[in-house]
Every structure is written in structure tokens, then in C-alpha cells.
C-alpha positions in Angstrom: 82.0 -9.8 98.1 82.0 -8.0 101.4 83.8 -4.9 100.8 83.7 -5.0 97.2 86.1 -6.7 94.4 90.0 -5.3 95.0 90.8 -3.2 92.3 92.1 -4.8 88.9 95.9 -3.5 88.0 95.7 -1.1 85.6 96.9 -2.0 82.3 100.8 -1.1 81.6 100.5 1.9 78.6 101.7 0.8 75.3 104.9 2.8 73.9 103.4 5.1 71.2 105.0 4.8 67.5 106.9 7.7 68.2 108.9 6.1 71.4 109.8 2.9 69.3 110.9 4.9 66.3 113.2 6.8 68.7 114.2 3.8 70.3 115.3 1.8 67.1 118.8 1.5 66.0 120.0 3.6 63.4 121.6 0.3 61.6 119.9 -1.8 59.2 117.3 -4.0 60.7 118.6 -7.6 60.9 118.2 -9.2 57.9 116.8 -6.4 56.5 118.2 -4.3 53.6 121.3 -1.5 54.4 119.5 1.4 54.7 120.3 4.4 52.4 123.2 6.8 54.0 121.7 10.5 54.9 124.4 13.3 53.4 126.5 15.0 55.6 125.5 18.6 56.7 127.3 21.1 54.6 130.4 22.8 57.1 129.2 26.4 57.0 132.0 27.5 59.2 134.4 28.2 56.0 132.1 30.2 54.0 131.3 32.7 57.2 134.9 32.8 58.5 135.9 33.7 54.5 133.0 36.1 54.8 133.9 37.8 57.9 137.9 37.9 57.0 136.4 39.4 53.7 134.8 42.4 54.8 135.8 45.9 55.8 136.5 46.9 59.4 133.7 49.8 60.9 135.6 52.9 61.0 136.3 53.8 64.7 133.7 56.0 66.6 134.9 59.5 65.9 136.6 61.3 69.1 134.8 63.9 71.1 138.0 65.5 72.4 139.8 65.1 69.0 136.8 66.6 67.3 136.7 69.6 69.1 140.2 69.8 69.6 140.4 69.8 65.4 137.5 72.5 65.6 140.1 74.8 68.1 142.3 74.7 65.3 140.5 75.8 62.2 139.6 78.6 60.6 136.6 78.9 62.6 137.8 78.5 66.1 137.3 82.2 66.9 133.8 81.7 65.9 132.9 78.7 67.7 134.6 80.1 70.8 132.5 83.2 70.4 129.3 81.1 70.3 130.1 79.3 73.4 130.6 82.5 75.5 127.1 83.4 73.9 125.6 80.6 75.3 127.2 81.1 79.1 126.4 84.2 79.1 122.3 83.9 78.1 121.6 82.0 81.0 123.8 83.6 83.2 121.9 86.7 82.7 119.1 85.4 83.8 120.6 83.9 87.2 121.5 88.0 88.1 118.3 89.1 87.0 116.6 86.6 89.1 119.0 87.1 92.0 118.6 91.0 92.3 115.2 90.5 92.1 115.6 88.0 95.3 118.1 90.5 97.0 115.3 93.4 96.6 113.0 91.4 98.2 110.4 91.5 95.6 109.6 88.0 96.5 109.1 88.6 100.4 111.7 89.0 102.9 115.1 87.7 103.7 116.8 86.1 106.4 120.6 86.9 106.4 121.4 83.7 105.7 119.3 83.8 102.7 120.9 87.2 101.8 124.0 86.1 101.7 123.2 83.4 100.1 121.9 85.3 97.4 124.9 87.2 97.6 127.3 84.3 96.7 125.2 83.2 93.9 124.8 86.1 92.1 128.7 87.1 93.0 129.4 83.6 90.8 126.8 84.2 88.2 128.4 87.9 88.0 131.8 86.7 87.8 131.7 83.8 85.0 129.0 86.4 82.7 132.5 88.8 83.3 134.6 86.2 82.0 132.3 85.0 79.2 132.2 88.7 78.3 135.6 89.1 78.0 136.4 86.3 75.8 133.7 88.0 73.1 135.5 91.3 73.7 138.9 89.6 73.0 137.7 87.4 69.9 136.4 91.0 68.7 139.4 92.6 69.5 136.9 95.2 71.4 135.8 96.3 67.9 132.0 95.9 69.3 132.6 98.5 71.7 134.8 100.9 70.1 133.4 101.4 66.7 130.9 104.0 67.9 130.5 107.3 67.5 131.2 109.6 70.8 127.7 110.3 72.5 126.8 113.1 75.0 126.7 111.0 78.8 126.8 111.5 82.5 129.9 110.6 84.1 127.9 110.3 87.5 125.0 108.3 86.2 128.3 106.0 84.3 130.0 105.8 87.6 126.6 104.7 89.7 125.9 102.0 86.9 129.2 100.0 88.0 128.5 101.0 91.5 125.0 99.0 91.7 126.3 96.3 89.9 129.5 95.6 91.9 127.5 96.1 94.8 126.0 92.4 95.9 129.5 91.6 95.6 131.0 94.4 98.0 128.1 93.8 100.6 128.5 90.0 100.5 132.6 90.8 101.6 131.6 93.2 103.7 133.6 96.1 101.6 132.6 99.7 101.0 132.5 101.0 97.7 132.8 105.1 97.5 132.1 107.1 93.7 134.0 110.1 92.9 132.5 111.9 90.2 134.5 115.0 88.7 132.3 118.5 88.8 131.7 118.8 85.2 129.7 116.0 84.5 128.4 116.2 81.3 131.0 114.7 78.6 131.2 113.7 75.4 132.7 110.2 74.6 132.9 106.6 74.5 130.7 105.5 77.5 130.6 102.0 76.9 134.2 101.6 76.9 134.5 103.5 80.2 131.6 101.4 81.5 133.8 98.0 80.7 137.2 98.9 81.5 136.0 100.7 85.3 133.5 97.9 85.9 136.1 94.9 85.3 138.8 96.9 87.3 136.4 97.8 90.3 135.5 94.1 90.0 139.0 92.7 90.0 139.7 95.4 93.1 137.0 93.8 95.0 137.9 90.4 94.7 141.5 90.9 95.8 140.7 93.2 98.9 139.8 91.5 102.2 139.3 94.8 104.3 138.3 98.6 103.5 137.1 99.0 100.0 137.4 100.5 96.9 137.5 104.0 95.7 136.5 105.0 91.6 137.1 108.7 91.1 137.5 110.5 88.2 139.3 113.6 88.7 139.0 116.5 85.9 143.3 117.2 85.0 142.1 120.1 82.4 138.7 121.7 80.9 138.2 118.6 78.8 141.0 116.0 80.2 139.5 113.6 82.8 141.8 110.9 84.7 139.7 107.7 85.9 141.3 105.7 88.9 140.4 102.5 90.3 141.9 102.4 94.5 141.8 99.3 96.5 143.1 99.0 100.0 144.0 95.2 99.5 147.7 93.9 100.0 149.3 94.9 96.7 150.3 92.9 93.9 153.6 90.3 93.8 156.5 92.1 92.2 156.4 88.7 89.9 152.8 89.1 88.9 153.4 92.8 87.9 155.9 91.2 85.2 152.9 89.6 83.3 149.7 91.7 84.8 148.2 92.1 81.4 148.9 89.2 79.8 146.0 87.7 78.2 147.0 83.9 79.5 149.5 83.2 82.3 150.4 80.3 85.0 149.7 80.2 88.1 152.9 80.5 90.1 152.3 77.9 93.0 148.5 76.7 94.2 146.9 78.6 96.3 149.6 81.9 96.2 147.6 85.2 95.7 147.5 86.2 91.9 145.6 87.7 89.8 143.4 85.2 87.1 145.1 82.7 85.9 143.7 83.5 82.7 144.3 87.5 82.9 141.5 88.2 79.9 139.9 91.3 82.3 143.1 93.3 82.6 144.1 92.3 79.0 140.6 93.6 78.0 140.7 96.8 79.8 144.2 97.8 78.3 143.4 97.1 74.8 140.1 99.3 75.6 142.2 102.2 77.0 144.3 102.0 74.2 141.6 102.7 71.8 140.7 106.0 74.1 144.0 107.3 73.3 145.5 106.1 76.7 147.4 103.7 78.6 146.5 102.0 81.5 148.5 102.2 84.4 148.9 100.9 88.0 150.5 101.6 90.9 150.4 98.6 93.8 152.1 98.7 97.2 151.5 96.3 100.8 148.4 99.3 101.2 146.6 98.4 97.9 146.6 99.0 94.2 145.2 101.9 92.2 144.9 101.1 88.6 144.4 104.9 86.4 144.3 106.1 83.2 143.1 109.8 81.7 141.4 110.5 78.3 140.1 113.6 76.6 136.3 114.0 77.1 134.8 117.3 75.5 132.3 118.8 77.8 129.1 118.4 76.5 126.5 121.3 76.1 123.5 119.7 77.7 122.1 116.2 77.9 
């Protein structure tokens, strides 16, 4: 034909055995014999609930807080306290290392935006390797420092060692800081006490003095008796912050009112130092600043 056949229908597909299996009834076939009744699944649910009811709870996830809080109060808090300061204080170093080295422009020159910048950081880094100090010193009962045997040393060269540390601190306030040294300078003593309990105070005198600056003198009393003073021209210290000045911890009074640190551990330190010299520390404080002073016995030495 013209055009060709048209095409034949295709051929509807069979159902495959599977479709017709699926498709039966799952009664007997008419006629047919009942067929045999499939068990029921076993209920599981009983056996897993008496399982689950039967075992033991996981302990709780131990507390952090609670952990360390139990660690506080052992035997070995003092030591674990210890250990902490030690590891503020490692990197801290290197931060005032680093810093000075900036500030000396080893690395090229500064802006004075940069240098105070500087300033600031290595003020902070100065001030928490202070505190972290301090807390070794108290856990010690400032038994590392003391337990030494008096040693020929410069009163001057002692005196310029707090002078150019304190200094990034005094430049970045804009204070002056002036060294007195007596006129026999050679002594025999404990210079690493004096070192600690003149560098916290010159620190504490900066940080609480706005204008001026601070004075450390030592001014010879006798042949062998020295008296070491620490001089601010800052506003003077609260009549009811003198009450608890060397307290190791203390309150703040009211947020933001001028005190000394709330924890105190510097001022403690300093008077459980001078203590050891043979002295006490003392201070006198009025609205035109503080002077903090205390004299020890210092042989003078034959030669260094």
C-alpha cells in the first residue's frame, strides 16, 4: 500500500510471575487446601526494654569547675597554683623581651603611635609577669629570695635596674622617674630582696600617679644604716584603704573608686620581704602623694 501498512498494536506485556504472586490473596485458593499459618514474629520489645531497665546508668561527665575547685582544696593546691604562675609568667617574658627590643628600635624605626603602642603592651605584659611573680613569692613565703647569703652589690647599679625596667611604663604616662643613690655605694646585703620590694613599690607609685613622677632615694641614716623610700606625687591613699593596705586579698570598695589592687599580693609581698631585712615597711600618704620607706643595716663593702 501507498504509504506503507499502519503499524500493528503492540502486544499488551504479560504480568511476570512475580506481579501475580504479589497480587494473589493470602487466603487459601478456592477449593484449594487451607494453607499452613506462618508464626508470629517473636515481640523483641520486652527483652530490650528488660535489658535497658537492667543496666547501669554512665557515670556523669566529671565537672571542670568542680575538678579544679576540689584541686584548690587539697593538699597540693599551693603547688598547682605555683605551676600556673610558672606558666604566665614564661610567656610573658618573652612578650617584654620582644617589646624592648621593638621600643629600641632594633627592628627599624617607630612612629609614635607605634611607640606607644609598644608602650601599652609591654606595660600589660609587665604588670601580669608582676602579679604572677608575686603569687610564687607568696606560695614561697619569699623563702626563694631570702635564703641567701649577703653578697657585696652596687646600690646605684640596684637602683638603675628598677629604673630601666619601670621605665616603658613611666614614658608611656608621661611621668618622670628620678634615682637617688646614697654616696657610699658599695654594700653588703640582700640585693634581690631590695630589687623586689623597690621595683613592686616604684611600680605600684607609677600606676597610681597621673602627673609628676616618682622619686627612689636611698638616704645613708648611719655608716652602715641605709633608709630606702619610694615618693609619688599622686593623690594619696583613701583613709579606708590605709586600714587594709597590706592585706594580701581585699574588696573593692565601690567600682570604679581609686584603690589599690583588689588583690593587694605586691604590698603584701614587699612587707613580708622587709620583714625578713630586719625592717618594717612604712608609708606616709597625703592629697600630694605617698612615700612608702623603710631602712636596713647594709655593711659597707670593701670593694666589688
Amino acid at each position: 500500500m501507498i504509504g506503507g501498512a499502519p503499524p500493528m498494536p503492540a502486544e499488551p506485556a504479560k504480568p511476570s510471575e512475580a506481579m501475580l504472586s504479589a497480587s494473589r490473596p493470602s487466603g487459601p485458593a478456592p477449593g484449594g487446601p487451607a494453607a499452613p499459618a506462618s508464626s508470629p514474629a517473636p515481640d523483641m520489645s520486652s527483652d530490650m526494654s528488660s535489658d535497658v531497665s537492667s543496666a547501669p546508668a554512665p557515670d556523669p561527665a566529671p565537672d571542670v569547675v568542680e575538678q579544679f575547685a576540689a584541686h584548690l582544696a587539697g593538699r597540693d593546691a599551693m603547688q598547682l597554683i605555683v605551676e600556673v604562675a610558672h606558666d604566665m609568667r614564661s610567656p610573658l617574658g618573652s612578650i617584654l623581651f620582644l617589646a624592648e627590643r621593638l621600643r629600641a628600635m632594633q627592628s627599624g624605626p617607630l612612629t609614635p603611635i607605634q611607640e606607644r603602642q609598644i608602650g601599652l603592651i609591654y606595660s600589660a605584659a609587665f604588670g601580669l609577669s608582676t602579679l604572677a611573680g608575686d603569687v610564687i613569692e607568696l606560695a614561697r613565703g619569699g623563702e626563694g629570695l631570702v635564703h641567701q647569703e649577703p653578697i657585696p652589690f652596687s646600690v646605684a647599679n640596684l637602683m638603675e635596674a628598677v629604673g630601666a625596667i619601670v621605665q616603658p611604663i613611666a614614658e608611656e604616662k608621661g611621668l618622670a622617674v628620678r634615682l637617688v643613690p646614697p654616696p657610699a655605694d658599695a654594700r653588703i646585703g640582700q640585693p634581690a630582696v631590695l630589687n623586689r620590694v623597690l621595683l613592686n613599690l616604684t611600680t605600684n607609685a607609677l600606676k597610681f600617679t597621673a602627673e609628676g613622677g616618682v622619686e627612689v632615694a636611698a638616704t645613708q641614716r648611719s655608716r652602715t644604716r641605709l633608709e630606702f623610700s619610694v615618693q609619688d606625687t599622686g593623690r594619696g591613699i583613701p583613709a579606708q584603704v590605709m586600714e587594709t593596705l597590706f592585706d594580701a586579698f581585699r574588696r573593692r570598695p565601690k567600682p570604679g573608686e581609686y584603690t589599690f589592687s583588689s588583690a593587694g599580693l605586691g604590698l603584701a609581698i614587699c612587707q613580708k620581704l622587709v620583714a625578713t631585712l630586719g625592717a618594717e615597711l612604712a608609708v606616709d600618704t597625703s592629697d600630694k602623694g605617698t612615700r612608702f620607706h623603710f631602712e636596713v643595716d647594709l655593711p659597707i663593702a670593701p670593694r666589688l
